[in-house]
C-alpha positions in Angstrom: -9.2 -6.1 7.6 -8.4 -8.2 10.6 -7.8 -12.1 10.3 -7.4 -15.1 13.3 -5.1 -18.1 12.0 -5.8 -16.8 8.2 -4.8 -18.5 5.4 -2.1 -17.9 3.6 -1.6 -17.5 0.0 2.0 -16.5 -1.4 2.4 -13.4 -3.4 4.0 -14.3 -7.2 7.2 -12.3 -6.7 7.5 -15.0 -3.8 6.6 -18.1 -5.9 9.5 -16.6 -8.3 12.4 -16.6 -5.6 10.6 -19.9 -3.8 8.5 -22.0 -6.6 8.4 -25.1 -3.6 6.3 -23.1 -1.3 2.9 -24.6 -1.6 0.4 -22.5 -3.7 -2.3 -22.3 0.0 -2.0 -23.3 3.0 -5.3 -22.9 5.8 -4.5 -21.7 9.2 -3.5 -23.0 11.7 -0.2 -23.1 14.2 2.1 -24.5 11.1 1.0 -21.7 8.7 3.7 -18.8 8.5 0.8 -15.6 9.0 0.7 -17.3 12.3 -2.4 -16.3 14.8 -3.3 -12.8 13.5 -2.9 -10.6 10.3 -4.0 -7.4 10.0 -4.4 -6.7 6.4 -2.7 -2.7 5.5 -4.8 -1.7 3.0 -5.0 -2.9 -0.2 -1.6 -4.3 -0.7 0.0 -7.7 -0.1 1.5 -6.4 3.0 0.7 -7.0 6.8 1.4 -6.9 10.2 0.9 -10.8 11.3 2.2 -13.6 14.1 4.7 -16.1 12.7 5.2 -19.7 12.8 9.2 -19.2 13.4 9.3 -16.8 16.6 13.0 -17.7 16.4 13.7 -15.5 13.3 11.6 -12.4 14.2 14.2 -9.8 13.9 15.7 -10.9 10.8 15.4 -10.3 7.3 12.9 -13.4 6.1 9.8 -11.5 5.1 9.0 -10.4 2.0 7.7 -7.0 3.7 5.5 -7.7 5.8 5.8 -6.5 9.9 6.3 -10.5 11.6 5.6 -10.5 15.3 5.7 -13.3 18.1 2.2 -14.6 18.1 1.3 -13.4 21.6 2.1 -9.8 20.4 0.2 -10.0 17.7 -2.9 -11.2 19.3 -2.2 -8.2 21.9 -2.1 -6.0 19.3 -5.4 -7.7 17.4 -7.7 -7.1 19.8 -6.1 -3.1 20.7 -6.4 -1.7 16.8 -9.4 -1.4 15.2 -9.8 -1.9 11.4 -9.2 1.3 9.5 -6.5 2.7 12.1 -3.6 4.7 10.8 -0.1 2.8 10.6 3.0 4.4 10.5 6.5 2.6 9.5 9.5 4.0 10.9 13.0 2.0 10.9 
């Protein structure tokens, strides 16, 4: 599945390490999926824009693949639903 500005709705192993993030947030250029998600599956995890372009590159996710919002959108509209991603570090 492919999302623009998607909501965002915390996993509960992140409520556990972060119980003050709020509970669902729309989207929208403050929400931390930023402009795109592309939904991997059937899990949690996704390959999506951020709010924070300053910390992509670090270690804030909680497993998901964070991209600047203009490479995300690039990569949006290049994949089609169903394509085969591969993880390597």
């Amino acid at each position: 599945m492919k999302k623009e500005w998607p909501d965002w709705t915390p996993p509960a192993a992140m409520l556990a390490r972060r119980p003050d993030l709020p509970r669902h947030m729309k989207g929208g250029i403050d929400n931390p999926l930023g402009a795109r998600a592309l939904y991997l599956g059937s899990s949690e995890y996704r390959i999506h824009g951020s709010n924070e372009p300053d910390t992509i590159g670090t270690a804030v996710s909680s497993g998901c693949i964070r991209m600047t919002n203009d490479d995300v959108k690039d990569l949006y509209d290049r994949v089609p639903v169903g394509a085969k991603v591969i993880v390597r570090e």
